[in-house]
Wavefront OBJ file of the C-alpha trace (Angstrom):
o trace
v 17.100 -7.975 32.076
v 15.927 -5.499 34.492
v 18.991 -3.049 36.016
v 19.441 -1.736 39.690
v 18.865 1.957 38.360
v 19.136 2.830 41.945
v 22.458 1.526 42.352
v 23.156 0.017 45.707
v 26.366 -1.791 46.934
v 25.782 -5.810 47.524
v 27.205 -5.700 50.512
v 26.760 -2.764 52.214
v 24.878 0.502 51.120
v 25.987 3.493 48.896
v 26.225 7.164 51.285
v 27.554 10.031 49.171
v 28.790 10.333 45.482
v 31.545 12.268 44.191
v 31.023 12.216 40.627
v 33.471 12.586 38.076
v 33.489 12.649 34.430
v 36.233 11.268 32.687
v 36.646 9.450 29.539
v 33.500 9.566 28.340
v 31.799 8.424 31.514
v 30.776 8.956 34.781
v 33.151 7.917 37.503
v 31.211 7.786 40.425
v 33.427 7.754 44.001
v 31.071 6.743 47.174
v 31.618 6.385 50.898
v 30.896 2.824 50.651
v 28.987 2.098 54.554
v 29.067 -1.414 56.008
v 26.304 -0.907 58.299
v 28.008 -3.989 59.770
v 30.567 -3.361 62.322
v 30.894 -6.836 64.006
v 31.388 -8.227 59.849
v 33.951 -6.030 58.243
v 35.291 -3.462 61.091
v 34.937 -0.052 61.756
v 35.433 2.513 59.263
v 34.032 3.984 55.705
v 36.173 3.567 52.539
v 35.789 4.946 48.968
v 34.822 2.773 46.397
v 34.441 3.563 42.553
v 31.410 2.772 40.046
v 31.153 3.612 36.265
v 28.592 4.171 34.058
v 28.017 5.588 30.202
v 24.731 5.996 30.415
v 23.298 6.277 34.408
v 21.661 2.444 33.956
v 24.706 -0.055 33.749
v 26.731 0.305 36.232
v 30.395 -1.432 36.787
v 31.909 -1.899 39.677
v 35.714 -0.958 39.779
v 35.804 -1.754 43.797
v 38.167 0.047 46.978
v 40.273 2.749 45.912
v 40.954 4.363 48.645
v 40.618 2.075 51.721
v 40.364 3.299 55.112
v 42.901 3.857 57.559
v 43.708 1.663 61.194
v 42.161 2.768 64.029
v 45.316 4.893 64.742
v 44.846 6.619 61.738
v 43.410 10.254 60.979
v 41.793 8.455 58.083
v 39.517 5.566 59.592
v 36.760 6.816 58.096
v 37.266 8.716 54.772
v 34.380 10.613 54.160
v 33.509 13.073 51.098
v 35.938 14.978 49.300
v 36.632 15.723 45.262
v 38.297 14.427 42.658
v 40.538 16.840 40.219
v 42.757 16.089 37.158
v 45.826 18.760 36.705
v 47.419 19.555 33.522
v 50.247 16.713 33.828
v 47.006 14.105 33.606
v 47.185 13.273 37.332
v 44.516 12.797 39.314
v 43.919 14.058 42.307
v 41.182 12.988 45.222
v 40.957 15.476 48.203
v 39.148 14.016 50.934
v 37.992 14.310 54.798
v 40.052 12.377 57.207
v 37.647 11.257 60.153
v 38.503 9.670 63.169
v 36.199 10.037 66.288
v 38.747 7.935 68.688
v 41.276 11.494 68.354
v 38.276 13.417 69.877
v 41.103 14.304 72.912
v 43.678 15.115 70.529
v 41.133 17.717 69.265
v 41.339 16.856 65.582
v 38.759 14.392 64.691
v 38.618 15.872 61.239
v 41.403 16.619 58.559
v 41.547 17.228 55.015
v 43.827 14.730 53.179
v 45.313 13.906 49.719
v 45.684 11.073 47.727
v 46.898 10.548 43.811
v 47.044 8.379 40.825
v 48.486 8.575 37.622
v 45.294 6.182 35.554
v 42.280 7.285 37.612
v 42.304 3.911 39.500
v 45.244 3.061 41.354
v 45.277 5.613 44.267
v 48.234 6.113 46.751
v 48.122 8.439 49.441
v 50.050 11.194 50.636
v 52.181 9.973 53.600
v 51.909 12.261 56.774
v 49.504 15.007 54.906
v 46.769 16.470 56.631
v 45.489 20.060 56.685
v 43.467 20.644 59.656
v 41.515 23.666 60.729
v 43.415 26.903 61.862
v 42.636 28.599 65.007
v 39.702 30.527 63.881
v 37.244 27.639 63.395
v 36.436 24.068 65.525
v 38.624 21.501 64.634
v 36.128 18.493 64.589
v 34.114 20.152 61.305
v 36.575 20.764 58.544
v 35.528 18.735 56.027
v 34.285 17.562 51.827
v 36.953 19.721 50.405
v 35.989 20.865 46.763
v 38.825 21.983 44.463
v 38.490 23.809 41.469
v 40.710 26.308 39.364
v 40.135 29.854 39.766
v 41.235 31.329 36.229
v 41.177 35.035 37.411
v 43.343 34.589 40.593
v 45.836 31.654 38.548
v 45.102 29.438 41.544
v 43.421 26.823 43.052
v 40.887 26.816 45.429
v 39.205 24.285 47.856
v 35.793 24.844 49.391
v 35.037 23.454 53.055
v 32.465 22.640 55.371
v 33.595 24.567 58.376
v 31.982 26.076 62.043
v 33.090 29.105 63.723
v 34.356 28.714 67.396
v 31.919 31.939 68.309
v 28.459 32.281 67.423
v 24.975 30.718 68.369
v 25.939 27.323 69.063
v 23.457 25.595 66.530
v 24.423 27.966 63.928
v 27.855 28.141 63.251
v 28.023 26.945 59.934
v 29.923 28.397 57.028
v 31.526 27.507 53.727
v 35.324 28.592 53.502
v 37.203 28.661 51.023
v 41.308 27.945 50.626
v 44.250 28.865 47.764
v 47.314 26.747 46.491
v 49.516 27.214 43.713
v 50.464 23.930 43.479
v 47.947 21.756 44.760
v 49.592 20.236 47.617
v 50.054 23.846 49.595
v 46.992 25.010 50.985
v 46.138 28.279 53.210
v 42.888 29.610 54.299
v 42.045 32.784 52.710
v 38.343 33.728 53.989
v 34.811 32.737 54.954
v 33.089 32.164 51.234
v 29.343 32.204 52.737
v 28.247 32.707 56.271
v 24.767 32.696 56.381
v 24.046 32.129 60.371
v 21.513 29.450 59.601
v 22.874 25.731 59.946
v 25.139 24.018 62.405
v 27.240 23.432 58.997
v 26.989 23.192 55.590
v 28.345 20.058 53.879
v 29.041 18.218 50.647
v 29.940 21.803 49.036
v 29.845 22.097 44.963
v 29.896 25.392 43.104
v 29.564 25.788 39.232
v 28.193 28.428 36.760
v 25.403 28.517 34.249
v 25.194 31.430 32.358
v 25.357 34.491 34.388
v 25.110 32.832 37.502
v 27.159 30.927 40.400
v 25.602 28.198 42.045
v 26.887 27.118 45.471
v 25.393 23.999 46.452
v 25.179 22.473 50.146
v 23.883 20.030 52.356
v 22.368 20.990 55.942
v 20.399 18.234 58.763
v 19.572 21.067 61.129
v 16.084 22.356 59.490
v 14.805 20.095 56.920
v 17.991 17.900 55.891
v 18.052 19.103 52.133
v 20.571 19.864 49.917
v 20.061 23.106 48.776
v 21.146 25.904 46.720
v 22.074 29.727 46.478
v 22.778 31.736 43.825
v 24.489 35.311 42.541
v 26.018 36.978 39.487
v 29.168 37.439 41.570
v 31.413 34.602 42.628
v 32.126 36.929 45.642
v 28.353 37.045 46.710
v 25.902 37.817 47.971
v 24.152 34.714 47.700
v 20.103 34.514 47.279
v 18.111 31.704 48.127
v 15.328 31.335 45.559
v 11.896 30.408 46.868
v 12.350 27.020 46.098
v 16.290 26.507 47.044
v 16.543 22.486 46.999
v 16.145 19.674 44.141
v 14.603 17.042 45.834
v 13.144 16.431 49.073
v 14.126 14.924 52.700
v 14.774 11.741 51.293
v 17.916 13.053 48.526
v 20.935 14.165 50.512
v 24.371 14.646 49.932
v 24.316 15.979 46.484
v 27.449 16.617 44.057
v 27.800 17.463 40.447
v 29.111 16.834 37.367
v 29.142 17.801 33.686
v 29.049 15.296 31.135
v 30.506 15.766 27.310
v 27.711 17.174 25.998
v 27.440 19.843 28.734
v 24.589 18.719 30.765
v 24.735 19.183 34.687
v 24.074 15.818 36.778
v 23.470 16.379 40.312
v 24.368 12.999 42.223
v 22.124 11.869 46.167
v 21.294 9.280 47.755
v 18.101 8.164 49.071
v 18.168 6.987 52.705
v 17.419 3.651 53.757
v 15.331 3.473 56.858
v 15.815 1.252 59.967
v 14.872 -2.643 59.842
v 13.186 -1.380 56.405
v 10.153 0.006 57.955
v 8.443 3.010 57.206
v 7.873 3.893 60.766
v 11.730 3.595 61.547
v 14.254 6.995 61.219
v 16.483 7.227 58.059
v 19.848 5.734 58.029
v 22.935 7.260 56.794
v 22.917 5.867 52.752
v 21.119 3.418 51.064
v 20.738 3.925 46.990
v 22.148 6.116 44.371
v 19.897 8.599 42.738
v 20.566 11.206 39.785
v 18.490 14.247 38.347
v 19.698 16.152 35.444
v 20.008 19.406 36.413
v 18.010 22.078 34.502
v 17.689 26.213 34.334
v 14.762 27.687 34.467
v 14.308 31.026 32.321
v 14.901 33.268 35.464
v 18.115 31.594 36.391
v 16.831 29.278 39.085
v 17.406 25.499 38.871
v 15.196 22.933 38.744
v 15.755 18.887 37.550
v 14.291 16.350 35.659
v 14.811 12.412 34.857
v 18.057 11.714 32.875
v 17.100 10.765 29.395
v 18.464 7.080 29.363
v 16.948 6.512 33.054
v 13.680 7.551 31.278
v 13.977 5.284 28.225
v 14.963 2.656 30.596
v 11.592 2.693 32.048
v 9.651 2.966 28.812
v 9.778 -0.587 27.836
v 6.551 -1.677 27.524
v 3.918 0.602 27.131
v 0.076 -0.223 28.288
v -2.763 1.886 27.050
v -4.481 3.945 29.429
v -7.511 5.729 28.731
v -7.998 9.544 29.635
v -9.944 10.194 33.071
v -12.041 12.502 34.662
v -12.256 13.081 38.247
v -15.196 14.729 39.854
v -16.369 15.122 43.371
v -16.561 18.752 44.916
v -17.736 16.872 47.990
v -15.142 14.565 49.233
v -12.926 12.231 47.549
v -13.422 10.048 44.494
v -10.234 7.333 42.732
v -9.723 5.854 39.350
v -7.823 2.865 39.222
v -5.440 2.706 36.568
v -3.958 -0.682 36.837
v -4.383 -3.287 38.878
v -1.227 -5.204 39.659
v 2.105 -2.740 38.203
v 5.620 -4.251 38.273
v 7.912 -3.905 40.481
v 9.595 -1.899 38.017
v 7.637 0.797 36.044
v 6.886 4.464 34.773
v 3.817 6.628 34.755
v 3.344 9.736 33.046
v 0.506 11.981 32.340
v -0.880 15.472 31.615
v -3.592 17.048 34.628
v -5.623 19.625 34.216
v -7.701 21.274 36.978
v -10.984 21.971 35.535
v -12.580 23.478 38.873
v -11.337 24.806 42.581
v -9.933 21.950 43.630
v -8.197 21.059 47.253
v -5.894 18.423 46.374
v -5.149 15.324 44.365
v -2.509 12.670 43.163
v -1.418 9.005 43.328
v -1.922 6.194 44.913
v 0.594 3.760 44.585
v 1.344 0.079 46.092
v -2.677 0.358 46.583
v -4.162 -2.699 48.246
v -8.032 -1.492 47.331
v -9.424 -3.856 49.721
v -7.909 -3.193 52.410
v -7.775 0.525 51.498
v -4.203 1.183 51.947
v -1.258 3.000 49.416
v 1.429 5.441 49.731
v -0.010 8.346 48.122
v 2.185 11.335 46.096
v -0.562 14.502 47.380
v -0.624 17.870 45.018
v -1.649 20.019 47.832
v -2.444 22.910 45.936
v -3.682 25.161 48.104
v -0.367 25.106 50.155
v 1.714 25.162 47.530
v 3.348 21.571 48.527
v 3.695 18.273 46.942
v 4.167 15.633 49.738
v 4.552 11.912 49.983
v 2.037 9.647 52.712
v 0.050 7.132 53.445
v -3.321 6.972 52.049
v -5.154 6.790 54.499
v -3.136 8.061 57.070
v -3.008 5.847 59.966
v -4.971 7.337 62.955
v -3.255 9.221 65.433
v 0.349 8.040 63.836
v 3.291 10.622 63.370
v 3.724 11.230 59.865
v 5.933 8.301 58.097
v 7.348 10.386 55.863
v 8.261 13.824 57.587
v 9.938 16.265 55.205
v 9.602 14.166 52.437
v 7.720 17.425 50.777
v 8.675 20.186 47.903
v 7.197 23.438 47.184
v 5.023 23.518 44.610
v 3.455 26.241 42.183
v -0.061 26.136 41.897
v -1.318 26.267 38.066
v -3.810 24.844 35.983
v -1.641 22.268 34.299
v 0.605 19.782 34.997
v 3.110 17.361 33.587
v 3.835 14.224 35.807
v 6.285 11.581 35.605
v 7.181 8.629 38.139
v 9.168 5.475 38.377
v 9.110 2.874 40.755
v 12.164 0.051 41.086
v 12.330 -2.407 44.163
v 10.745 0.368 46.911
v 12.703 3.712 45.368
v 10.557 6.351 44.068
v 10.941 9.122 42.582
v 8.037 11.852 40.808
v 8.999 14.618 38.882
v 6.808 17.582 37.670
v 6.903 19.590 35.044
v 10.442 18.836 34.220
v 11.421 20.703 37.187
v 11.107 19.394 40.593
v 11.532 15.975 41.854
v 10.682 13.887 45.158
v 12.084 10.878 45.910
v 12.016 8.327 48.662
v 12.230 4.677 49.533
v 9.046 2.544 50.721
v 8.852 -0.976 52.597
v 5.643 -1.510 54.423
v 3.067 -1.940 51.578
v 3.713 -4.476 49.234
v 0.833 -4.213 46.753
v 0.896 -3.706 43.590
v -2.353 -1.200 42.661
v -1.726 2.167 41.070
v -4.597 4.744 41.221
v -5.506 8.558 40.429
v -7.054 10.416 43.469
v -8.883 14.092 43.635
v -10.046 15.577 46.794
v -12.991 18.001 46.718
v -12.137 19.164 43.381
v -12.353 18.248 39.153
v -9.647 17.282 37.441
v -8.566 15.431 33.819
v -6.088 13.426 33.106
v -4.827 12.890 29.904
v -1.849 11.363 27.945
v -1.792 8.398 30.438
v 1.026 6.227 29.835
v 1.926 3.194 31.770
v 5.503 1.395 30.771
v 6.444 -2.092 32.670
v 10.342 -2.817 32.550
v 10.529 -6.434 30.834
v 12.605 -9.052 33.261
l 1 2 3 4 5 6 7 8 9 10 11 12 13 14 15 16 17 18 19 20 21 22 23 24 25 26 27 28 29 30 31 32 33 34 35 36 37 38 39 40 41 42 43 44 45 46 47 48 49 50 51 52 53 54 55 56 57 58 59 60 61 62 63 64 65 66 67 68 69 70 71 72 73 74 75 76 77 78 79 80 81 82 83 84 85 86 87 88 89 90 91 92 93 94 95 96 97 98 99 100 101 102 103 104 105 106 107 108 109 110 111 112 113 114 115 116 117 118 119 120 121 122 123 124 125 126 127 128 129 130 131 132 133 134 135 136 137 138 139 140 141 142 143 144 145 146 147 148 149 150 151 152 153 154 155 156 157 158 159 160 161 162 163 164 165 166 167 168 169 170 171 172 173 174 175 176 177 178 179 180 181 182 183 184 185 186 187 188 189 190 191 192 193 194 195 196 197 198 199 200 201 202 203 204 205 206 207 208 209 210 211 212 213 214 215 216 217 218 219 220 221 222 223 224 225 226 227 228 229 230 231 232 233 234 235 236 237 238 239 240 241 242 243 244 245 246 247 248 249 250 251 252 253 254 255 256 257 258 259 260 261 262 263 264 265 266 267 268 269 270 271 272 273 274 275 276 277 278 279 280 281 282 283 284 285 286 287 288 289 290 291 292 293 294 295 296 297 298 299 300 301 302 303 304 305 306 307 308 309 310 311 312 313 314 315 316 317 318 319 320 321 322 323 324 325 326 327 328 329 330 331 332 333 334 335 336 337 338 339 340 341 342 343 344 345 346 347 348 349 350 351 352 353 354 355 356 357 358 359 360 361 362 363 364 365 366 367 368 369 370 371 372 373 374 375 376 377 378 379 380 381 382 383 384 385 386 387 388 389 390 391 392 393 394 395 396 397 398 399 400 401 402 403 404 405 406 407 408 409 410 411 412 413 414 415 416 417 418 419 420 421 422 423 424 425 426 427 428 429 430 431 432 433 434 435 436 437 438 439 440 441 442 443 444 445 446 447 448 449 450 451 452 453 454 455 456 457 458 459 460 461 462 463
């Protein structure tokens, strides 16, 4: 029976996770968006999903629902989720409430508890807004974590500065409490004078290193990364500082029992489902495993059971060799795919070589696909249309990673329903979701270059 991988809410769509692992499995809180005002009202609430193994998901429903319009918490957007030493849980989250825009306090940080993980009250009359020093309408996605050295907690923030260039006020501050419920600002964590803010903050360590994550729509709407040896700083971006592309925002993470990192997106829907349209707020659950390279820097790659998922049934490929320093020359691999599958392979560039990749959802006859494009030269895997459309703004803008040019690579992809997602060399990914071109060809590509391609392995998912 084939499985919504991707996991998207029935009736509505899934906007950001705040995993949580508990119990031997993931408890995954999202901002669960309507996108249907006239329906079910205004406002976001948090709903919960489970899963064991990041393919079966069960739905556990509201558990924190959203406040009346007269409420700081009408829309309760991202926050964390922390168990204490007495077993009870704890979810911190952001209040949000545009209609208090003359009261000054459209945003608050709020608290809400439950003794089994699942039956949530909140905390009557709490709110902790933002003092003096900072704008009151970004204060928000509260992390909370237990600082050993200082024997207190702390809570990370998405914050702006009241002074400053207007567009880049952004920092990450960070609070103390000694008992979880009494919280005071102690000092701007990371002020890097580059975003308008810096959301969805997570920090962990691996090794000798911090890792502060964050999520930023003012330059290419990533979630990105810095790192340092010090918890107090300063914080390097690497050269590649994000896990995924334009289309994976939001991200949070988790550790599982066997101590691997999961970082948890979402892949953005786009308007009336057409490629042409902007990207909506939500749309489907993704999750990388998060991996360290040998020099400290992170990269991800496809969660085991996602992967085993996909390699159902396996279709012999033979190897391929693409050659044409002139111009362009395809392979076709299959002819009609699923609409549920995995491809993997092993490339080697034989010869200077400008670009190449895949063409998938090819209609050969009409000479149209989405194409994944190794771009070499510039150091940049991106995802288009093949051919691109004359004169037509690129569909996919952003939708692009950095990528080291080297003889060799190691490719992966799946495909489920529109969602895909490539990853390369067990280290970078690039996701996104596709409407327009519904068929079903899947072809190799190499522009003005030589390359082989062996290993080829094409797995449909049985229905």
């Amino acid at each position: 029976m084939k499985k919504n991988v991707f996991y998207k809410a029935k009736d509505g769509f899934t906007a950001d996770i705040i995993p949580f692992y508990d119990e031997d499995k993931f408890k995954l809180f999202y901002l669960h968006d309507y996108r249907n005002r006239d329906e079910f009202g205004e406002g976001t609430p948090w709903r919960l999903i489970e899963t064991k193994n990041l393919v079966d998901f069960e739905e556990k429903g509201e558990v924190i629902p959203r406040g009346k319009n007269t409420e700081q918490d009408l829309y309760i957007f991202t926050g964390s989720v922390y168990k204490d030493k007495n077993n009870l849980y704890h979810i911190f989250y952001t209040g949000h409430n545009p209609h208090f825009k003359e009261k000054g306090k459209i945003q608050g940080i709020m608290h809400a508890t439950s003794i089994d993980g699942y039956n949530w009250k909140k905390i009557p009359n709490y709110c902790f807004y933002a003092p003096e020093l900072f704008e009151k309408d970004d204060w928000r996605d509260p992390f909370v974590y237990f600082d050993n050295e200082s024997n207190e907690y702390k809570m990370l923030l998405a914050a702006r500065k009241k002074q400053g260039p207007k567009e880049r006020r952004g920092c990450t501050v960070i609070c103390n409490s000694k008992d979880l419920y009494n919280w005071s600002f102690e000092k701007i964590f990371w002020d890097p004078n580059g975003y308008f803010t810096h959301e969805c903050p997570d920090l962990f360590k691996i090794g000798d290193y911090y890792y502060l994550i964050y999520s930023e729509f003012t330059d290419k709407c990533l979630t990105r990364y810095v790192m340092s040896t010090s918890i107090n700083g300063p914080w390097i971006a690497p050269k590649d500082d994000c896990f995924d592309g334009r289309a994976f925002y939001a991200a949070k993470t988790t550790l599982d029992n066997k101590n691997k990192r999961y970082i948890f997106g979402w892949v953005p829907t786009k308007e009336n489902n057409l490629d042409l349209n902007h990207f909506m707020w939500g749309g489907n659950l993704i999750c990388h495993e998060v991996v360290q390279r040998s020099d400290g820097t992170l990269g991800v790659k496809i969660p085991y059971n996602v992967k085993k998922y996909f390699e159902q049934e396996e279709h012999k490929v033979e190897n391929i060799l693409l050659d044409n320093l002139n111009g362009v020359e395809i392979k076709s691999l299959i002819k009609k795919t699923s609409n549920a599958y995995k491809l993997s392979f092993d490339l080697e560039v034989i010869d200077s070589t400008y670009s190449f990749g895949i063409l998938f959802n090819q209609n050969e006859s009409a000479d149209k696909s989405y194409s994944y494009v190794f771009d070499i030269n510039k150091n940049k895997l991106y995802l288009d249309n093949f051919p691109c459309p004359e004169w037509r703004f690129n569909n996919f803008r952003n939708v692009e990673r950095y990528l080291e040019k080297r003889d060799k690579y190691k490719v992966e992809m799946v495909y489920q329903d529109g969602v895909v997602i490539i990853y390369v060399d067990t280290l970078i990914a690039l996701t996104c979701h596709v409407y327009d071109l519904k068929e079903n060809g899947l072809s190799l590509f190499v522009k003005h270059g030589k390359i082989k391609v062996e290993n080829i392995k094409y797995y449909e998912v049985k229905e």
